[in-house]
C-alpha positions as CSV (number, residue, x, y, z in Angstrom):
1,X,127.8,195.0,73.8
2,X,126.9,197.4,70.5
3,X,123.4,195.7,70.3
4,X,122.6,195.9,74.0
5,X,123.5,199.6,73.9
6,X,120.9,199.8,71.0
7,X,118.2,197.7,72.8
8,X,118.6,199.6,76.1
9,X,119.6,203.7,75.4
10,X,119.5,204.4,79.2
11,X,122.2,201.8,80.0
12,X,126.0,202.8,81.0
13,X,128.3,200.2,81.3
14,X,130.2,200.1,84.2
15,X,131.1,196.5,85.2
16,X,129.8,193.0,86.0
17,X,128.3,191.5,88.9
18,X,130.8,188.7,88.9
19,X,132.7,188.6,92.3
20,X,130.2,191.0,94.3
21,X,129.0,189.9,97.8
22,X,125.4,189.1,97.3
23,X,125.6,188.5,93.2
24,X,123.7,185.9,91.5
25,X,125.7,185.2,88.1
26,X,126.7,187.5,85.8
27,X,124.9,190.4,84.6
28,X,125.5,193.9,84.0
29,X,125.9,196.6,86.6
30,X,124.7,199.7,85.4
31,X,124.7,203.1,88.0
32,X,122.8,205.0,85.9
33,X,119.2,202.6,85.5
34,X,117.2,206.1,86.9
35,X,113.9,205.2,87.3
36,X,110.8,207.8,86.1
37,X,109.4,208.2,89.7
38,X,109.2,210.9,92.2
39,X,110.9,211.0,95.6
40,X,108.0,211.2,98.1
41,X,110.4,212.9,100.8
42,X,112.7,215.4,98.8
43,X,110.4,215.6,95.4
44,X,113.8,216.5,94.6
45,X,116.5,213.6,93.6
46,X,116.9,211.2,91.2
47,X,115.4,207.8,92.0
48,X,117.9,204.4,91.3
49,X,117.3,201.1,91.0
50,X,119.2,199.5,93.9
51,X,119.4,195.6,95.3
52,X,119.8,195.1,99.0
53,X,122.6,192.7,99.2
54,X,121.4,191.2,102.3
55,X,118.2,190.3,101.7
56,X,118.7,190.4,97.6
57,X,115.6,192.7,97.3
58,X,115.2,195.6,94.7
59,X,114.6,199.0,95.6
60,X,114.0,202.4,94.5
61,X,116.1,204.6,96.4
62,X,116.6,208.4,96.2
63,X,120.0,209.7,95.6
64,X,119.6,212.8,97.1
65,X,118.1,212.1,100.6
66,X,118.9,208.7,100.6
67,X,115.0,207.0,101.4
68,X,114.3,204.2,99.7
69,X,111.0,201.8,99.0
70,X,110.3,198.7,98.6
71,X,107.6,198.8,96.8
72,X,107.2,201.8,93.9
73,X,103.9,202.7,95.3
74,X,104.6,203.2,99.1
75,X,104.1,206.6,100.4
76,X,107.1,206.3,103.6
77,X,110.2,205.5,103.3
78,X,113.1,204.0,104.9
79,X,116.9,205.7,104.9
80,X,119.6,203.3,103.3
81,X,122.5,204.4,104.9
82,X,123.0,202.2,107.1
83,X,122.0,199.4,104.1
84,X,124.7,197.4,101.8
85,X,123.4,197.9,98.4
86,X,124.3,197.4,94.5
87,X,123.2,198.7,91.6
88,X,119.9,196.6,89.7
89,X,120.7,195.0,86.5
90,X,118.2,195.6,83.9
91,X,117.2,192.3,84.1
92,X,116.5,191.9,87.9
93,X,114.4,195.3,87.5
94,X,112.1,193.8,84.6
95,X,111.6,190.5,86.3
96,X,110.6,192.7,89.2
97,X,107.8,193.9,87.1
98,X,109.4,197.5,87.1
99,X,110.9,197.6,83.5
100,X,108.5,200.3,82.4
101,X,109.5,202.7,85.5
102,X,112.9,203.1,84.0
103,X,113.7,206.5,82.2
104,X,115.5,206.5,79.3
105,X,117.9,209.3,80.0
């Protein structure tokens, strides 16, 4: 885990994915994965990496007004309240092609 913490500064580990409705594997759950973008609706809150467990798609998702987006470049949003989601694993967020959208914090 030392060498991981050193490879990845922005990472805070909180679990595993092991046992989680919707989880593929292993892998590390980390809350904190904060990506650099901008909330189009609030311009206000921190925006997460997040995986919709039902249809095991990323997301950016706003943690103050709740929106989220599917896609990093979409100007409207949809609100995720209603939505079952997880936190990304670092690897799920780089496979997305998304790796250089998270902040290091």
């Amino acid at each position: 885990m030392i060498d991981l913490i050193k490879m990845r500064p922005s990472l805070k580990i909180v679990g595993t994915l092991d046992g989680f409705p919707g989880a593929k594997g292993g892998g590390v759950v980390d809350e904190s994965l904060v990506s650099c973008l901008e909330c189009h609706t609030c311009s206000n809150g921190l925006i997460v990496f997040g995986v919709d467990v039902e249809s095991d798609r990323l997301l950016l998702e706003c943690e103050e007004c709740m929106t989220a987006r599917w896609q990093s470049g979409e100007e409207s949003g949809f609100l995720t309240i209603d939505m079952l989601t997880r936190p990304a694993t670092y690897d799920e967020i780089w496979a997305m092609g998304w790796g250089l959208f998270i902040r290091n914090l």
